[in-house]
Each structure stands twice: as structure tokens, then as C-alpha cells.
C-alpha positions in Angstrom: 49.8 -82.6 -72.4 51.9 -82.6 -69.5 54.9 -79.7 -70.0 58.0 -79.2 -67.8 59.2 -75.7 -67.6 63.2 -75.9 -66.3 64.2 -72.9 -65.3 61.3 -71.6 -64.1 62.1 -68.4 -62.0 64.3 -66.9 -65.0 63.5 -64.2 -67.6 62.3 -66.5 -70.2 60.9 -69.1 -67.9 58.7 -66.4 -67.1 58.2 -65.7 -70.6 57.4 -69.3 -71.1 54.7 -69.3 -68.5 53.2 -65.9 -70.0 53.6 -67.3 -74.0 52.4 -70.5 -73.2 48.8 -68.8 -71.9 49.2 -66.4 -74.6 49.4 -69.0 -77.5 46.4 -71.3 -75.5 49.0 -74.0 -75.4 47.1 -77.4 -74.4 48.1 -77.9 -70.6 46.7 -81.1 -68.6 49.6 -80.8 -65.9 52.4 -78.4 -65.4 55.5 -79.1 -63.6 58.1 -76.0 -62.6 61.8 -76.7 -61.8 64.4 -74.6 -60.7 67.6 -74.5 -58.7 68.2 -74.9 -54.8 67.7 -71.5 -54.4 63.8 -71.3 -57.1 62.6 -73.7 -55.3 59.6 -73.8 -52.9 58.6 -70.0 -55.2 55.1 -70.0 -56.2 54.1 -69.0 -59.8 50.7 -68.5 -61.3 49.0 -69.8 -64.5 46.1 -69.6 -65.3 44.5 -69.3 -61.9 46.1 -72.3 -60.4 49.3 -71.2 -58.6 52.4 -73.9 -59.2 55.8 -74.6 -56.7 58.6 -75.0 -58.0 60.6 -77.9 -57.4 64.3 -78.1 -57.0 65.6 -80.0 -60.4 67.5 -83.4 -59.2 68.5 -86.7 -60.8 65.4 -88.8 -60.3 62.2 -89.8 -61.7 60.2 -86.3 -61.7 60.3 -86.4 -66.1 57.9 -89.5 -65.9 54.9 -88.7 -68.1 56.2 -85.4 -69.1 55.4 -84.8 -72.6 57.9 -81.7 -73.8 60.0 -79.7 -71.4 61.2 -76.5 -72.0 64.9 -75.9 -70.6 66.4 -72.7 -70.2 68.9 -73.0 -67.1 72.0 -72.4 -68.6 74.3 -75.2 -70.6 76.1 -77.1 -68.1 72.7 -77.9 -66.5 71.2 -78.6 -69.8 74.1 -81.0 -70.7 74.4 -82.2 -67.1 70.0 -82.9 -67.1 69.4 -84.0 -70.3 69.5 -87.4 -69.9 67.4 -87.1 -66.6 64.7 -85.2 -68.6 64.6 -87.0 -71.6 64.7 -91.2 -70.4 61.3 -91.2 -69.8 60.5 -90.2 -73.4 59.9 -86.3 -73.1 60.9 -83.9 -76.0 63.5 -81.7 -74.4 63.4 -77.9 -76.0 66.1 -76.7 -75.1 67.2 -73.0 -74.6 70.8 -72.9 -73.8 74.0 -73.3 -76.3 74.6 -76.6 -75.4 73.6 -78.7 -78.2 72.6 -76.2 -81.3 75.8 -77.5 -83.2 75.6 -81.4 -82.3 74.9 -83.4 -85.6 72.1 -85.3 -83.8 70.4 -82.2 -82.5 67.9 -80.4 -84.6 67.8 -76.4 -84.8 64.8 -75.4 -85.5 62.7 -71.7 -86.4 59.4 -73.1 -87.2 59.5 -70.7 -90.3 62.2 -71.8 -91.7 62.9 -75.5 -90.8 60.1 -76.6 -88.5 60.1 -80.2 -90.6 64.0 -80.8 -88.5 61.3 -80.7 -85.0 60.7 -84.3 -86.0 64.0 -86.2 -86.5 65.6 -85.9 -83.3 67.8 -89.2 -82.5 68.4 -87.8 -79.2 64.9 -86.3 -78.1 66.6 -82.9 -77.6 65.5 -79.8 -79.8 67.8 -76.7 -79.9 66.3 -73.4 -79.7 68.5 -71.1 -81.5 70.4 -67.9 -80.8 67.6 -65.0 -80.2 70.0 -63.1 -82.4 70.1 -65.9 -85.1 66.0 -66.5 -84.9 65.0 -63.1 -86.1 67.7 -63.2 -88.5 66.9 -66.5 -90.3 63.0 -65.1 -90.2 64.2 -62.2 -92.2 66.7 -64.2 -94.8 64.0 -67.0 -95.6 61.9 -65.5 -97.7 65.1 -63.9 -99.7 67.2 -67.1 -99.9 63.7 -68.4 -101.4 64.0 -65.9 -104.4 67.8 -66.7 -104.8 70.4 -68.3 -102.6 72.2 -65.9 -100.3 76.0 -65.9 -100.2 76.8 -62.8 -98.0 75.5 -61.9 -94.8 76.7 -58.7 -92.8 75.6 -58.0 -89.8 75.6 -55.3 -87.1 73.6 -56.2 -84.0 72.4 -54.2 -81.2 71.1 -56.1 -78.2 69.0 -55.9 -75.9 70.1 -56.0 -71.9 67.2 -58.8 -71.4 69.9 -61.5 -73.3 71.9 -61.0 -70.3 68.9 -62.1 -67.9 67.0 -60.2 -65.7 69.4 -59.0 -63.6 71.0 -57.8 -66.4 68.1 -55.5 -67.0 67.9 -54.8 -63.4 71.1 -53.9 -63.3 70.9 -51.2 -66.3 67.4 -49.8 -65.1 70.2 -49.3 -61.6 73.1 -47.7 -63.6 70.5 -44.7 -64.7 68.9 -44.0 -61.2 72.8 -44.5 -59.6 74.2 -42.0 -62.2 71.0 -39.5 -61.9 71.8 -39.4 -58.4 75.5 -38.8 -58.9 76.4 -42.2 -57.7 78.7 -44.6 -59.2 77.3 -47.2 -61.3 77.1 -51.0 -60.1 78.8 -52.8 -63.2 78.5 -56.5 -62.6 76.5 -58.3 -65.4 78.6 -56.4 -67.8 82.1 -55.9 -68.7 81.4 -51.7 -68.6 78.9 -49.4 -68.1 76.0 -50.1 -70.4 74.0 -47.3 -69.4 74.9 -44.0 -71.7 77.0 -46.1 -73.4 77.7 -49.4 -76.2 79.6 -52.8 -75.5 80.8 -54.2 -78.8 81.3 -57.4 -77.0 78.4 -59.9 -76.7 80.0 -63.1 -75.0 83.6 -63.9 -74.9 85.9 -63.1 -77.9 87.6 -66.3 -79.8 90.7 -66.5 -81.3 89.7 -65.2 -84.7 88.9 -62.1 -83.0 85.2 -62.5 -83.5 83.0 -62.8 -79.8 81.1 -66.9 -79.5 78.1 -64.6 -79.8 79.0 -63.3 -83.4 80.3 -67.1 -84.3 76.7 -68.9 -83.3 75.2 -66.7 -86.3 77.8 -67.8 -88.2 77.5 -71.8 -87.4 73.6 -71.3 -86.7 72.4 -70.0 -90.0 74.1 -72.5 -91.9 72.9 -75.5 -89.8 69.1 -74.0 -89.9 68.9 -73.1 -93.7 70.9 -76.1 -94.7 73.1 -74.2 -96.4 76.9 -74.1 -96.2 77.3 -71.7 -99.0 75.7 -68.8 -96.5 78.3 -67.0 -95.1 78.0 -64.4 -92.2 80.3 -61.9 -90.6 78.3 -60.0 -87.8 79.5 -57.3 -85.3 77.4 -58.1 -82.0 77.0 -54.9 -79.5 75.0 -54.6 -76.2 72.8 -51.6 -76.1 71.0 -49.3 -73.3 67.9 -51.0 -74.3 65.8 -53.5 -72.5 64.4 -56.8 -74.2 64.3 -55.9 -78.3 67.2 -57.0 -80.3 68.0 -54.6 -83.8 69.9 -55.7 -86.8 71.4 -54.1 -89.7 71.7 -56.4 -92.2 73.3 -56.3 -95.5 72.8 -59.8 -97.9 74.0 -60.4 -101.2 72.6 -62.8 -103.2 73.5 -65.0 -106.7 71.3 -63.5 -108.5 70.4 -59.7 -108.2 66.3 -58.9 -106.3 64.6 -56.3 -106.9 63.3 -54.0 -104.0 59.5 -55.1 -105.3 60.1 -58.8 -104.9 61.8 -58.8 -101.7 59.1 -56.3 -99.9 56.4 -58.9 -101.6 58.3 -61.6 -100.5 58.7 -60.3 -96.4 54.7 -59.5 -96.6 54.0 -63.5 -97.4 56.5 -64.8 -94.6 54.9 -66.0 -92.1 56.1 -64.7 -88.4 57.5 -61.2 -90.2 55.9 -58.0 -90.4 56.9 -54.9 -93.1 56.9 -51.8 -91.4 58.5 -49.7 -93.6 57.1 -46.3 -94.3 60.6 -44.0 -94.0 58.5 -41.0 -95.7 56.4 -41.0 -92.5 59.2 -42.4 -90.4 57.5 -45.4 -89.8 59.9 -48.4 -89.0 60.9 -50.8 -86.7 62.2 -49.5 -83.2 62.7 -51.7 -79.8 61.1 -49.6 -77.6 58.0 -50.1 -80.1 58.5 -54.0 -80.7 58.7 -55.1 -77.0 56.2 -57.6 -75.7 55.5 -58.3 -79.1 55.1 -62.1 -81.3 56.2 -61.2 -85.5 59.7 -60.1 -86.4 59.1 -56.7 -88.1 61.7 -55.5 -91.0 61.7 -52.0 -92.2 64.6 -49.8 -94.1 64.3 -52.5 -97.0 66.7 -50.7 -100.2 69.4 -51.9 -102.9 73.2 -52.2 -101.2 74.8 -49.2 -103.0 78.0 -51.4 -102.9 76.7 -54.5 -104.6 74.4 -55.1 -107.4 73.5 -58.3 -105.9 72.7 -56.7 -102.3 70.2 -55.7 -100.0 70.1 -53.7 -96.9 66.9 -53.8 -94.2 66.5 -53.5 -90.3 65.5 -56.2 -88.1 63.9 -55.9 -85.0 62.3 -58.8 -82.9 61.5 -59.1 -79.0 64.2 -61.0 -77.5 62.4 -62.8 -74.3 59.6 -63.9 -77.0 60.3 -65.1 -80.6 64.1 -65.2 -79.7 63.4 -67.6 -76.5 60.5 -68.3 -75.2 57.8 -68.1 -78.5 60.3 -69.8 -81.0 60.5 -72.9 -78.1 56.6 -72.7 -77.6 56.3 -72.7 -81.7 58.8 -75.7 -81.6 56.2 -77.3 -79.7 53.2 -76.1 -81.5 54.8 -77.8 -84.7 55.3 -81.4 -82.6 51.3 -80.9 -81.5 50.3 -80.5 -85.2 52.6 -82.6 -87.0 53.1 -85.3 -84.4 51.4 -85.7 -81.6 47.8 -85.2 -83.4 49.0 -87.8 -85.9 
């Protein structure tokens, strides 16, 4: 295989390089692309270091195979053509085509068979704060069709980038010191404190961020009856996204057949143990693959309803792994046809 990492000096085209040795992902040649200002950086993988190359309208897609984007949507919409004339399967991270008709969404878990109709030859990679949603509301939605979702997010610094992280790692030491905190990646503080603002708001009053989990789910569980009302806030943690999450259903579950159905899923992990107060926390979860769910009860407000609390590893299964599993899929399903 010959794989195309865009975006390579970022967070999760980091994370790609790391996932992509971690999963034993087949690699014959590797190409790394950045902006002006990546290229000529060296990376390693694998023993062999790589440069990376400054991304430009030309020919440098030939051959490639699958690239995995994640430069930010206006160079995603302004490079896909570029990356995808030759033939390659474009994976891409960014916002810029999730809701396009003729772009699949994909979470191998839950739609992974949408990786292979692709008119275009781009793949979105979803929302990282829809990804380890839809993991979690599969295997319910299989027992009876969900109607409600609530949500109450609490992300991670790391879906800002890594200066994002940087910069909150710099608001402790600067306020420890009795300095005054850098805020520049934020729209406040985030250290000490919450943001309940994730992206910019819209005119409903809901923030883009809490309207892709709206539009996302729906498009990856080919389901317009789903509907979801989230409240997205940025925490003081690094790179683990948390969910509360509160679903009602047409028909009512019981606590047994939902816990049995979350230990068959694949890519989710029960860790829900409250009388030993074992369940999922971020600062546990990070650098992890699985989506773990814990605090699984009945909704005291709704006989149909169920409450439980998400938390999955932003950089991985909501970037870099999910696109990496995208690709997995193509290699098993497709390209091994």
C-alpha cells in the first residue's frame, strides 16, 4: 500500500503515524505532507525517518493508495481534487464534507459497509464527539430504535490541537507562578475553569459543534427518526472526551439487555463497577483504542430511557483510529477482493 498522511506535523497526524504502527497497517511507501511552514520536518516510522513535503497542486497523489487528511477544511475542500484524480481514497478528517449526500460517514462499528460507495472517492471521518457516541448508541438502537438523545459533553483540550493543549498545560504553570494566563486558542481561561462553548454558536442558539451530533448521527445510523440535543463544554482535561448521555427508546430496555448488549459491541468496553467506583475517567482512558461506557441505569424521568457515561480518547478512536479503521475496512472488504 502506498498511504499519504496530509497534515502530518499536527496532533492527529501524529496520531496517524503512531496508530498506523500500532494497528501494523500494511505500508510499501509513505508520503508526509504539510504546509509551507511542516515542510522539510523529519518524522520517524518504523525506523525509516520521512520529510515532509509542502502539499501543492501537482502530481505528488500518483500511486497513492488512501490518504489520510486532517489539515483543516478549506484545505481539504481546496486539495481534494488534487489528492483524489489519480484514484486514491481520501479519508478525510476535517468538517468539510461529513454532510455532502455523495460522501460517506463512516464508524466502522456502526456503518463500515457506507466505506465502499463513495462517488467522489472522499470518506468523512466523523465528529470525535459523534464517533464515541454512535459506538455507544449502536448496540441500543439494535434492541429498539432510539428517539431521544441528550447529551452533555465534556471535551478534551486536544480537539483544539496541540497548541491548544500546550496552551492549557501554560495557563497552570503561568497561574502557579502568579502570572496572567495566555488565553489564545480559547475564548477564556480553560484552566480552573469550563467553556460551554465548543465552536461557534448558530442561530438557534446551539454551538456548529453541538449541531454536527445532531446532523452526524442521523446520517451514520440512517436514521432520521434520532433526534439529539447536546450541550458541548471544553474542559481542563487533555486528550479524553466524556459524555453524559440520556436516550430514550420506542420500546422500554432493561438494564440487563443493554449492559449485555455494550459487552458484544465491538470497539466498546463496560467498565461499570460503581460499588468499587470503577468507571470510566479521561485521565484513565488516554492513549487508549475501545470506547469504554460505565454509569449504565434506567432514566428516572422516562420509562423508555437510559442514562450511561461515555468516555473515548479523542486523538485515537475520535481521529486518527476511526480513519485508520476506515481503512482497515477498504483493505478487508476491498482491496483484498
Amino acid at each position: 500500500m502506498k498511504i499519504a498522511i496530509v497534515g502530518a506535523s499536527g496532533a492527529v497526524g501524529q496520531e496517524f503515524l503512531r496508530v498506523l504502527d500500532e494497528q501494523n497497517f500494511p505500508i510499501d511507501e509513505l508520503l508526509l505532507f504539510g504546509s509551507s511552514r511542516s515542510a522539510g520536518k523529519e518524522y520517524e516510522f518504523r525506523g525509516k525517518k520521512y520529510t515532509v513535503k509542502e502539499l501543492k497542486h501537482n502530481d505528488d497523489f500518483k500511486g497513492v493508495d488512501i490518504a489520510f487528511t486532517s489539515a483543516g477544511g478549506d484545505t481539504s475542500k481546496e486539495f481534494a481534487e488534487t489528492i483524489t484524480k489519480h484514484g486514491a481514497i481520501m479519508i478525510d478528517n476535517s468538517s468539510a464534507f461529513r454532510m455532502d449526500a455523495d460522501v460517506p460517514l463512516v464508524v466502522p462499528e456502526v456503518n463500515g459497509e457506507d466505506a465502499l460507495t463513495r462517488p467522489r472517492n472522499i470518506i468523512g471521518n466523523p465528529n470525535c464527539t459523534t464517533i464515541q457516541m454512535v459506538v455507544a448508541l449502536n448496540p441500543i438502537h439494535k434492541l429498539s430504535p432510539i428517539r431521544r438523545v441528550h447529551v452533555a459533553t465534556y471535551q478534551a483540550a486536544s480537539g483544539a490541537g496541540a497548541s491548544a493543549m500546550a496552551e492549557l498545560a501554560k495557563q497552570y504553570e503561568q497561574i502557579i507562578n502568579g502570572e496572567e494566563p495566555t488565553v489564545e486558542k480559547f475564548s477564556a481561561q480553560l484552566a480552573y475553569n469550563l467553556i460551554p462553548q465548543v465552536d461557534v454558536f448558530m442561530d438557534n442558539g446551539y454551538t456548529k459543534e453541538e449541531m454536527k451530533m445532531f446532523n452526524e448521527t442521523k446520517k451514520i445510523m440512517h436514521s432520521d427518526d434520532i433526534a439529539v440535543s447536546s450541550m458541548c463544554v471544553r474542559v481542563p482535561v487533555l486528550r479524553a472526551h466524556s459524555e453524559a448521555i440520556w436516550v430514550e427508546t420506542e420500546s422500554p430496555i432493561s438494564i440487563e439487555d443493554a449492559r449485555k448488549a455494550f459487552e458484544q459491541a465491538p470497539g466498546l468496553v463496560v467498565m461499570d463497577n460503581p460499588a468499587e467506583k470503577e468507571y470510566p475517567m479521561p485521565l484513565d482512558i488516554a492513549g487508549k483504542d475501545p470506547v469504554y461506557v460505565g454509569r449504565l441505569r434506567k432514566d428516572l424521568c422516562n420509562e423508555r430511557g437510559l442514562t450511561f457515561w461515555v468516555v473515548g480518547d479523542q486523538i485515537k478512536k475520535g481521529a486518527a483510529l476511526n480513519a485508520v479503521q476506515i481503512a482497515q475496512y477498504l483493505l478487508k472488504h476491498e482491496f483484498n477482493r
